[in-house]
N, C-alpha and C positions, 0 to 999 in steps of 0.2 A: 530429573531435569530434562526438557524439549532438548534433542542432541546440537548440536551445534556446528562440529567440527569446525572449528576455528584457531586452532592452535596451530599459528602458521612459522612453518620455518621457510624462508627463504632461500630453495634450492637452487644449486646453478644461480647465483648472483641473480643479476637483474632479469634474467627471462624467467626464473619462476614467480607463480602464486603456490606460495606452499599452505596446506590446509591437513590438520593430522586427523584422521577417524578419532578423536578422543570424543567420549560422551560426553562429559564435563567441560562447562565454557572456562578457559582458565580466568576469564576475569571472577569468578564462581567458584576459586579454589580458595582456602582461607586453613581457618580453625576446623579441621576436621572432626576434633574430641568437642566439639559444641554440641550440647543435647540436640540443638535446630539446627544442626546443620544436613543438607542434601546431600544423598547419598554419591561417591566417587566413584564410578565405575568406567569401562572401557567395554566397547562391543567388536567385535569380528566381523568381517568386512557383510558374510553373509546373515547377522542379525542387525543390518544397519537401520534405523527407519526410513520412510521417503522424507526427502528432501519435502518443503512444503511448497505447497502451490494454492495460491489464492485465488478465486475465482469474484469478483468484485460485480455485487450489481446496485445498482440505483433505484430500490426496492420499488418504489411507487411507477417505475417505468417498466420495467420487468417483464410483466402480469399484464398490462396493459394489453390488450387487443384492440381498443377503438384506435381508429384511421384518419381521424377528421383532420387534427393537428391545426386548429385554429389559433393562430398569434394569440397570446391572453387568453386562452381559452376555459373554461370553466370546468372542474369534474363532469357536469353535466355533457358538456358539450367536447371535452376533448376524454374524460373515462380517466381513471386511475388504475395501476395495479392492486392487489391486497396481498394479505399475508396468505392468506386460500390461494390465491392464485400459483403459487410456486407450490407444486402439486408434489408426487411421488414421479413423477415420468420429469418433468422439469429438475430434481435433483438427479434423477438418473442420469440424465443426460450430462450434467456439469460434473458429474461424479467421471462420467467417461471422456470428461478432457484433463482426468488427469489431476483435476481440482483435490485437494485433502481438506481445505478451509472455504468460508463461503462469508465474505464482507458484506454483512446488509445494509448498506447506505441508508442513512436516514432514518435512521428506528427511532432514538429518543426524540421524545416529542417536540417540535420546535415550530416556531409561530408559523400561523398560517392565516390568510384570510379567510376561508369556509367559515359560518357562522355554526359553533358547538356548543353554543349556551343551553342549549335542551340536554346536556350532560355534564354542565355545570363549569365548559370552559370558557374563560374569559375571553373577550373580543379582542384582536392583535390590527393594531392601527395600520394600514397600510404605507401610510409615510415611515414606517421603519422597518418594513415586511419589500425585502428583496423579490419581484416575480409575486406569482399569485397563490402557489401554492409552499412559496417559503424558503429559505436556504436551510440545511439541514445540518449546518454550521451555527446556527441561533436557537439553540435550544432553551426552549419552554418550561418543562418541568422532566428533571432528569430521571426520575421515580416512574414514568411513565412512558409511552411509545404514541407516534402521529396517530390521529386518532383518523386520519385519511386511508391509513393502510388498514383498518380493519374492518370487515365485513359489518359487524355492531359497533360502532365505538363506544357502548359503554360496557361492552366484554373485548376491549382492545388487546391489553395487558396478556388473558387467557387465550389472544389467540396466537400473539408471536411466542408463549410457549409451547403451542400447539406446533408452530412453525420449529421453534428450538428442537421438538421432540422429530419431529419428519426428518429434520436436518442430520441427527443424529443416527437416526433410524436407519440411514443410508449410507452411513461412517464416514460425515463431512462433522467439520466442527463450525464454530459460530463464533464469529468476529463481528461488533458493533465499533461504532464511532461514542469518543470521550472526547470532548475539546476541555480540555483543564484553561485556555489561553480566556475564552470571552463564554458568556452567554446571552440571549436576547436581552432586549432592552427593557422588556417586563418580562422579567421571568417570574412565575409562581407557582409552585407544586401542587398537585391536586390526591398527590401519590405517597405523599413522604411518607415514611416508616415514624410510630411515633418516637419524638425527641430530635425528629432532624426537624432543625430549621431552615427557613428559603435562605437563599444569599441575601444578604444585604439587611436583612431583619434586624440585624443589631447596630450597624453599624451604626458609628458617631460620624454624621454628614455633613457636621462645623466646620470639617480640616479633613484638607486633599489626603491625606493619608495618615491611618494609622494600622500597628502592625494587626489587627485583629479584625481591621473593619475586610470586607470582602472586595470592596470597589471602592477607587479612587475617586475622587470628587473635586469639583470644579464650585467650591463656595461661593454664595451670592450672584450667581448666572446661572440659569434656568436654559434648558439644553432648545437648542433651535434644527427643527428640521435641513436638510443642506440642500441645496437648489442642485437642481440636476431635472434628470427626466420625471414626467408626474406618472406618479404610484399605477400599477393596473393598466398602464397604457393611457392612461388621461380618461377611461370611465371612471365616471363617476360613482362614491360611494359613501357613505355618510361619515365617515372618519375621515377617509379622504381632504383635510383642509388645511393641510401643511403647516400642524399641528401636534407636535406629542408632548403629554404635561409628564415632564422631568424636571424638579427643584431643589435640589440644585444637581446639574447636569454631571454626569459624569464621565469618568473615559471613555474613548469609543477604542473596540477591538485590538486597534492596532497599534494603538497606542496615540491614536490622537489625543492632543489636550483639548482642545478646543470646544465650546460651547454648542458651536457650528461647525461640526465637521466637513470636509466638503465630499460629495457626491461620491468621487471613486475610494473613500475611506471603506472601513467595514461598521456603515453608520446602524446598521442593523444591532448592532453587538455590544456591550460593555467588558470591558476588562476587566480580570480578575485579580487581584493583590494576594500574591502570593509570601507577603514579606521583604519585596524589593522596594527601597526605597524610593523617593520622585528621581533624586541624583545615581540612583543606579545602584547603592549600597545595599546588602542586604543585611534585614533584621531577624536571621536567625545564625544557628551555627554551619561554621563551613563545613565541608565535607574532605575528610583529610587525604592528600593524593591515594598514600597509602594502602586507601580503600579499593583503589583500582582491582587490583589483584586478591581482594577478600571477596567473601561468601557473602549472600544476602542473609544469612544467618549473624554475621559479622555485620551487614549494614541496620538490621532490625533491633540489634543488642544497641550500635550507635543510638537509635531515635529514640529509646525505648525512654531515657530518663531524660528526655528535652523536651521543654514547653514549646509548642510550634505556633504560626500562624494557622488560624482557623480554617482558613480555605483546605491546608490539608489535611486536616479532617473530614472536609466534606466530600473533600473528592476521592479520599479514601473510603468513604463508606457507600458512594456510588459506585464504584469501583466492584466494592465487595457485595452489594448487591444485584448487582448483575451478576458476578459469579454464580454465587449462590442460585440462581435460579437456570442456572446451566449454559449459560456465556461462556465458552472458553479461551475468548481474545479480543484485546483492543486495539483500535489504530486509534492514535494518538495525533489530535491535527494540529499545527505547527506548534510540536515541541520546544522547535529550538526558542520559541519564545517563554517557557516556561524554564526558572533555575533548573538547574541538572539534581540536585539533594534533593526536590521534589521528588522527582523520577525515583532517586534510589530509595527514599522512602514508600512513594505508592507501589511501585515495581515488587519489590522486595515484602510489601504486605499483600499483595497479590499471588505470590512462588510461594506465600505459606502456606497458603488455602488451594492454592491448584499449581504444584511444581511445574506443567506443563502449560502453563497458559502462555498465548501467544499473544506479545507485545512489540506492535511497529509502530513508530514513529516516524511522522513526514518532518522532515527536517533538510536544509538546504545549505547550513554552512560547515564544509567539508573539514575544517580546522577544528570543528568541535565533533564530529563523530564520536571520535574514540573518549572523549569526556561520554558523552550520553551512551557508550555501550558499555563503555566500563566503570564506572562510575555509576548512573543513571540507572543499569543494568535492563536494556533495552534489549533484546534478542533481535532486531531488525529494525534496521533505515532505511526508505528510500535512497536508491542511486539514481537519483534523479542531478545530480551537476556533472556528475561523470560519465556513467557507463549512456543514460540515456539522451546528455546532451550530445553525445560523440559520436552514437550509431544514428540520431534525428541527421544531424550532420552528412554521415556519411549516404545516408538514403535520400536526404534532398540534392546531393551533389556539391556540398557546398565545403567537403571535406573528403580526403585520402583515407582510405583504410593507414596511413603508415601513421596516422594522429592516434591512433586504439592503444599499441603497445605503452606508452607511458600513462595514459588512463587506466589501464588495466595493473601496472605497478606502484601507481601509487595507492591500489587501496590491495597493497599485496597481505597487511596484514590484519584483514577488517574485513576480506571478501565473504564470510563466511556468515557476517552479521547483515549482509546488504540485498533487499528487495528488488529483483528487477523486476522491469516492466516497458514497455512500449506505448500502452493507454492507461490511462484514469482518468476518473471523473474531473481533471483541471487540465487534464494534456487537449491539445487538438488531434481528433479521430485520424488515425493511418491513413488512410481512405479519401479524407477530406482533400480539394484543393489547395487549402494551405500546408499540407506536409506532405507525404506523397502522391497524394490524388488517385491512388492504386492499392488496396491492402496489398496485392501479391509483391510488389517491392517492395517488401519489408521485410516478407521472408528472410535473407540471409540475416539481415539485424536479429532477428526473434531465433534464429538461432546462437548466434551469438551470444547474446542478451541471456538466453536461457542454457546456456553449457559451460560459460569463461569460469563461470562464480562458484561457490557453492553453500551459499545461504537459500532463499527463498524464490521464485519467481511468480508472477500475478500476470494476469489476463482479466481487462474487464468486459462486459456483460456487450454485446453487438460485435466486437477486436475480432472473436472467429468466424464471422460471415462477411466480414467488407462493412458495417455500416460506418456511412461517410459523414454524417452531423450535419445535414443538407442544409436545414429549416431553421429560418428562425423563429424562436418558440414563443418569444415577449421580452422577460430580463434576458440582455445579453443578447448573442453572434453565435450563428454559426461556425461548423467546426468541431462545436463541444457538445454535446448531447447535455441538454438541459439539465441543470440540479435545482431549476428556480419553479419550474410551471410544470402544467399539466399535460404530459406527451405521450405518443406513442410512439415505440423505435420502429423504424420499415421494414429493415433488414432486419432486426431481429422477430419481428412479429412473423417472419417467413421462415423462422426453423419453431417460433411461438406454434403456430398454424389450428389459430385457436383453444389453444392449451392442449392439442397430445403431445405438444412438445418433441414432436416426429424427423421434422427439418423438411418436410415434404413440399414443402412451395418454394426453397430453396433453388437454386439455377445450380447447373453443374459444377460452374467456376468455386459457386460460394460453398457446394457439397465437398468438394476438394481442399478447399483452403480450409474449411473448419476440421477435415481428416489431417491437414498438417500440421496444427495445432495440439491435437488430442494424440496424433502420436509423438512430436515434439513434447510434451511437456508430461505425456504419461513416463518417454525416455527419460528424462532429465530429473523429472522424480526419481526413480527408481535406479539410473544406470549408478554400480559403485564407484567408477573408475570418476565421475562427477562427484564425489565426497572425500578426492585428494588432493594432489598436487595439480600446479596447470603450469606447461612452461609453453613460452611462447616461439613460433617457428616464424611469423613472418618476416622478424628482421634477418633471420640467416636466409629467405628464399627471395629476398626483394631484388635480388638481383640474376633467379634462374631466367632460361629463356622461358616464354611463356609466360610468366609470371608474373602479368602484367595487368593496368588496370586495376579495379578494386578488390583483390581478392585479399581473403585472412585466415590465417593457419595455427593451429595450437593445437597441444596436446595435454590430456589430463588423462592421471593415472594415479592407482590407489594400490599398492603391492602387485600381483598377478591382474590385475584389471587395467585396462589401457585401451584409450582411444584416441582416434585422430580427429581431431575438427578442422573442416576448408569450407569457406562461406565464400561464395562467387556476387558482390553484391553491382556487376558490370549486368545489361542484357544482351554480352555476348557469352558464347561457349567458350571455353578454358581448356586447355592438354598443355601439360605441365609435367617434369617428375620436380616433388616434392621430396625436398632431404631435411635429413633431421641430424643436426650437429652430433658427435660423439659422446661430447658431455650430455645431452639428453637423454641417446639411447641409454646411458650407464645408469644414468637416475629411472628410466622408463625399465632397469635390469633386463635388455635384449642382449641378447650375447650373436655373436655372428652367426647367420643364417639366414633362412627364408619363413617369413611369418605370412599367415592367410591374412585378409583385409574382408569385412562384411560390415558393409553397412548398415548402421543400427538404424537408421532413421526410416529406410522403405524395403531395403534388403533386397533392392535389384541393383545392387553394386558388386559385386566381387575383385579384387587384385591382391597383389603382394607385394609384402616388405622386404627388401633385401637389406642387412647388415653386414658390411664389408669394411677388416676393420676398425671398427666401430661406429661407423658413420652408417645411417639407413637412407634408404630412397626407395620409393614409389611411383608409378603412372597413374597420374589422378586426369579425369575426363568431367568435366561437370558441363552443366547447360545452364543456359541464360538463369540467371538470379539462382542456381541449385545450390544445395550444400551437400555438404555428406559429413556422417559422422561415422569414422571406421571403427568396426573393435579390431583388434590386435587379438590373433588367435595363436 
C-alpha cells in the first residue's frame, strides 16, 4: 500500500497533530488471514517514502508557446499545447520542484468545437460547449484522450502513452481526471473496449429514474438551451442556434432538474445515476459503519455478491483501463457528489490491480471527510475549506494568524489524508489582484500549507514563477488561468522559453521565487521529522515580546527528527525568543541543554536551542515575509 502515516494519536492535548510512521492506513486494517488482503508492514524512519507532491498542469496550456492570446481565439490563431510538447527537459524540470506525481488536466476526451469528423468524431454543438475549446469537466468519450492534444489525432491514444512512458522515464507517476458526478451532454465513445456500452444506451427514458438506467430524465419535455451569453463570443457558427435536440431532456450536472437549466448551471453536463433515488434514497446496499476500519480486501469480498447499479460498472472498468495502460492515479472531481459505497467499491477495485495507486478527491464538505477516507478509502482530499481558506485569509489581510491553530486541530486526525495547495485550476492565481496581487506574499502560507500536514502537497503549472491570470481568455474572468479556450501562459511560457524549458527569459524575482519552491517542497517531501507529530507553538508565544503581528510557530517531529517552523506572514522583520512549553520539549524528547538550530529551508540560518528545566527557547531573526524551518541537531 502508498504509505500514509496517518495513524494519529493526539499528543499533548490539543496542540498536537499526531501522525505515526505506520505504512498501513488503519482505515486498511481488517482481516489479515484474507487470501486478498494487502500486506501490513511498518518502515523506519530512514526507509520512509516521499511524502507526495503533485505537480498539476492544464495540459493543452502547458506546451503552448504561441503569445497572441486572442479572446475566443482559435487553435489557429491562439496555438495549443500537445502531448510532444512536455518534452524530457520539461519533466526534468518539474521533477526538480520536488514534483513525485504530474496531473494531466484534460486528457480524456471531452467536447470541443474544432471540427474532427475527418477521424470520425462527431460535431459538439456549441450551445452546450463551455469556451471554444471545451471544459475538460464534459467528457466525450471516456476510452479516448482530446484529440487537440495530439500531434495526429488519429494516433492520439499512442501518443499520451508515449507521454505516460517519458513521464515515467523520469520517475514522475501519472494522474488523470475521472468525473464519475456528470458527463457531456452527447457523450459517445469512439474507443470502447468491446462489450462496453456508451452511458445511457440502455436506458428506459419513460421515467425520471430507474435503478440501472445511467441518467435521469425529465419525461415529455425536450431539454432547452439556457439564456446566458451566446456560445463562441456571439461568432457565428452553424450549430450555433440556440438549439440542442435532447428528448426527453435530462439532468443537468448538478443536479438541475429542469428542462431549462439556467446559464450558471453546469448546462454543459448530465448527471449520472448512481442508484440514488429522485428523493435522495438509495437503491443499493449500505455500507456498514463497520467498514471504516476494514481492509479493501474486506470492502471487495462486501460487493462481490451484490447486484449493483450499472453506472458502477462503467466507471469501474474506466477506471481499470486507464490503469492497465500505465495510469497510476485519479483525481476524482466533485466526489462529494457521488455516494461514498461507490468510492469504496471503485477505490478498492483499483488497490487490487495497483496497491499504490494514487486516489484524490475534490470534495468540500468537511463533515463527510472521514466517511470518504474511511469508508470510501480515498488516500487524499482536498483541504480546500480549512487549511487553504485560513492561509487565503491570512495573506489577504482579512484574518490573524491566531484563526490557524483550531483549523489545524480540527483535522488533527485526517491530516495525513489531506492535499494541500495554494493554486489550482478553480482557485484565483496568488499573483492575481484578486488575492494577493504578489506571488512572493504567499510565501510564508506555502510554507505553511506545505509543513503543518503530512499527507500530500500540490503546486500547479505557472504558482512557481508569479503568473497572475491577467487576460481574459473568452469563457469566464480573469484571475483563473483558462480551462475553457485556447491560451498561452506568459509567465510560464518565460521558464517554457520555447520548449528547452531552461527558465532563461525568466526575471530574477521570478528565478528566485521558483528556487523557493523547489527547495520548499523538495524539503517537505523528503524531511522525516514531516512524516510525524506536529504540536503547535503559537498559542504559548502569542504573548512574547516581539511576537507580534502575523507570525506562526510549530513544531513537528518524528522520534530523533525535529524541526522547528516560524512563518513571518507581516512585511516587517521579526526578533523574538521563541519558547517551547515543557510538555513539548518531553514529546520532542529534549532533555536539558543546548541543541544546534540549522535551517533546512536555505541554510544561512544558524542559532540554538536552550532547554532549562524543561522549558526551550531560542532567538529567532526573520525578514519581511521569511520563514525558517530549523532542524534540531
Amino acid at each position: 500500500m502508498m504509505s500514509k502515516r496517518n495513524v494519529l494519536t493526539p499528543l499533548l492535548a490539543t496542540l498536537m497533530l499526531g501522525c505515526s510512521p505506520a505504512q498501513q492506513n488503519p482505515s486498511d486494517t481488517g482481516n489479515a488471514k484474507q487470501a486478498d488482503s494487502e500486506p501490513q508492514t511498518q518502515k523506519a524512519i530512514s526507509e520512509m517514502p516521499e511524502r507526495p507532491v503533485v505537480y498539476q498542469m492544464m495540459t493543452r496550456l502547458f506546451g503552448n508557446q504561441n503569445a497572441t492570446n486572442k479572446a475566443w481565439g482559435t487553435i489557429e490563431e491562439n496555438g495549443v499545447g500537445k502531448f510532444a510538447d512536455i518534452n524530457q527537459a520539461a519533466l526534468q524540470g518539474i521533477k526538480e520542484m520536488g514534483a513525485t506525481h504530474v496531473w494531466y488536466t484534460g486528457v480524456p476526451h471531452h467536447a470541443v468545437i474544432r471540427d474532427y469528423s475527418d477521424y470520425g468524431i462527431s460535431h459538439d454543438d456549441p450551445d452546450v460547449v463551455k469556451g471554444r475549446a471545451g471544459s475538460p469537466y464534459a467528457v466525450k468519450d471516456y476510452y479516448n484522450v482530446n484529440p487537440d492534444l495530439a500531434s495526429d489525432p488519429a494516433n492520439r491514444l499512442a501518443e499520451f502513452e508515449e507521454l505516460i512512458a517519458r513521464t515515467h522515464a523520469q520517475g514522475l507517476k501519472v494522474v488523470i481526471d475521472i468525473v464519475p458526478n456528470h458527463v457531456a451532454r452527447h457523450y459517445q465513445s469512439l474507443s470502447a473496449p468491446e462489450g462496453a456500452e456508451d452511458f445511457g444506451v440502455s436506458d428506459n427514458t419513460s421515467v425520471e429514474y430507474a435503478r440501472d438506467n445511467n441518467f435521469y430524465y425529465i419525461p415529455g419535455q425536450a431539454f432547452e438551451v439556457p439564456d446566458g451569453e451566446p456560445p463562441l463570443g456571439g461568432e457565428a457558427h452553424p450549430l450555433a442556434d440556440g438549439q440542442f435536440d435532447e428528448d426527453p431532456a435530462k439532468w443537468t450536472g448538478n443536479g438541475s432538474r429542469a428542462a431549462r437549466p439556467n446559464a450558471g448551471d453546469w448546462y454543459e453536463t448530465v448527471k449520472i445515476n448512481f442508484g440514488v433515488k429522485p428523493d435522495g434514497s438509495y437503491d443499493f446496499p449500505a455500507l456498514p459503519a463497520s467498514y471504516s476500519d476494514r481492509s479493501c480486501a474486506d470492502h471487495r469480498a462486501f460487493w462481490a455478491d451484490k447486484d449493483l447499479p450499472d453506472s458502477w460498472y462503467k466507471f469501474r472498468d474506466i477506471a481499470l483501463y486507464w490503469t492497465e495502460k500505465g495510469v497510476d492515479g485519479f483525481r476524482y472531481d466533485m466526489a462529494q457528489m457521488v455516494p461514498v459505497e461507490f468510492w469504496s467499491f471503485l477505490n478498492c477495485s483499483i488497490k487490487k490491480v495497483n496497491p499504490e495507486a494514487f486516489l484524490l478527491s475534490e470534495i468540500y464538505i468537511p463533515e463527510q471527510y472521514r466517511n470518504y477516507i474511511r469508508l470510501g478509502k480515498m488516500d487524499y482530499l482536498y483541504d480546500k475549506v480549512g487549511t487553504y481558506d485560513a492561509l487565503r485569509a491570512v495573506v489577504e489581510g482579512k484574518a490573524s494568524t491566531d484563526t490557524l491553530p483550531p483549523v489545524f486541530a480540527e483535522i488533527a486526525d485526517i491530516h495525513g489524508n489531506l492535499l494541500m495547495f495554494l493554486e489550482n485550476h478553480d482557485e484565483q492565481r496568488i499573483a492575481s489582484s484578486q488575492f494577493a496581487g504578489d506571488a512572493d506574499k504567499a510565501r510564508p502560507a506555502m510554507v505553511v500549507s506545505s509543513t503543518v500536514a503530512s499527507g500530500a502537497n500540490m503546486l500547479y503549472f505557472g504558482q512557481e514563477v508569479g503568473e497572475p491570470g491577467a487576460e481574459d481568455a473568452g469563457f469566464g474572468k480573469a484571475s483563473r488561468t483558462t480551462i475553457f479556450d485556447y491560451w498561452g501562459v506568459p509567465e510560464h511560457q518565460k521558464w517554457m522559453n520555447g520548449g528547452k524549458f531552461d527558465g532563461d527569459q525568466l526575471s530574477e524575482q521570478q528565478r528566485q521565487l521558483r528556487d523557493f519552491y523547489a527547495r520548499l517542497l523538495n524539503l517537505a517531501s523528503t524531511e522525516p521529522a514531516l512524516q510525524g507529530e506536529m504540536a503547535d507553538l503559537h498559542q504559548a508565544n502569542r504573548e512574547q515580546p516581539g511576537y507580534s503581528g502575523n507570525l506562526y510557530s510549530f513544531a513537528r517531529f518524528n522520534g530523533e527528527e525535529r524541526i522547528l517552523v516560524i512563518a513571518n506572514f507581516d512585511q516587517q522583520g521579526k526578533e523574538f525568543e521563541l519558547v517551547i512549553p515543557a510538555g513539548i520539549t518531553a514529546g520532542m524528547a529534549l532533555t536539558n541543554g543546548e541543541y544546534l538550530l540549522q535551517d533546512r529551508l536555505y541554510g544561512k540560518y544558524q542559532g540554538k536551542l536552550k532547554v532549562e528545566e524543561g522549558k526551550g527557547s531560542a532567538m529567532i531573526q526573520l525578514g519581511p515575509l521569511d520563514s525558517l524551518v530549523l532542524k534540531i541537531r
